[in-house]
C-alpha positions as CSV (number, residue, x, y, z in Angstrom):
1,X,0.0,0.0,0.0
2,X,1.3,3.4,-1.1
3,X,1.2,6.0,1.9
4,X,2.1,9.1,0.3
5,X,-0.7,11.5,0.1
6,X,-1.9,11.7,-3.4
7,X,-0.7,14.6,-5.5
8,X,-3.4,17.6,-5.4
9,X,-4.4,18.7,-9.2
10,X,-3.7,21.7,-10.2
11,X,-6.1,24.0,-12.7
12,X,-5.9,26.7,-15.4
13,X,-7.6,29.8,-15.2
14,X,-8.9,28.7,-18.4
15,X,-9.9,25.4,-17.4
16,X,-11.9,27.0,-14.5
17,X,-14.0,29.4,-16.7
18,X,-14.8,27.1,-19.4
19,X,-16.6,24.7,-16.5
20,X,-17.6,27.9,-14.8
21,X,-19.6,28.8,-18.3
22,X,-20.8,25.9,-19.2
23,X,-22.2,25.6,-16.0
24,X,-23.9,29.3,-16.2
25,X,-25.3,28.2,-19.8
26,X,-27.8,25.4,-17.7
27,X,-28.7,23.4,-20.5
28,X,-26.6,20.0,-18.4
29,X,-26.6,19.1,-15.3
30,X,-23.8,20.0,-12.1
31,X,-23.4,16.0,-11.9
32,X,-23.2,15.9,-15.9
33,X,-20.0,18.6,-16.3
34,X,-18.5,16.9,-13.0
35,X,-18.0,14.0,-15.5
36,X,-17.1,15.4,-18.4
37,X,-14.3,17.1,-16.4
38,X,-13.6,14.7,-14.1
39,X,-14.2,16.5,-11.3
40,X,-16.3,16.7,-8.3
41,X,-19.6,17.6,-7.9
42,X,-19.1,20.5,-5.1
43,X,-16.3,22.0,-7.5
44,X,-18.4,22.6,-10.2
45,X,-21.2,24.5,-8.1
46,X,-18.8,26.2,-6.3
């Protein structure tokens, strides 16, 4: 079993608008652009 802590990812301003509009746009889901981008959830709302 590996016990390091696993690395935390890192992400562009650019990234962040482009879920931040697509989100804003409404026409998907909050659970729907979490998978897409592989990220959670709470990220995407927040």
């Amino acid at each position: 079993m590996d016990t390091r802590m696993a690395e935390c990812r890192k992400f562009t301003n650019q990234f962040k608008a482009d879920v931040a509009l697509e989100a804003m746009r409404g026409d998907k889901t909050v659970q729907e652009i979490a998978a897409k981008h592989e990220v959670h959830p709470n990220q995407v709302s927040t």
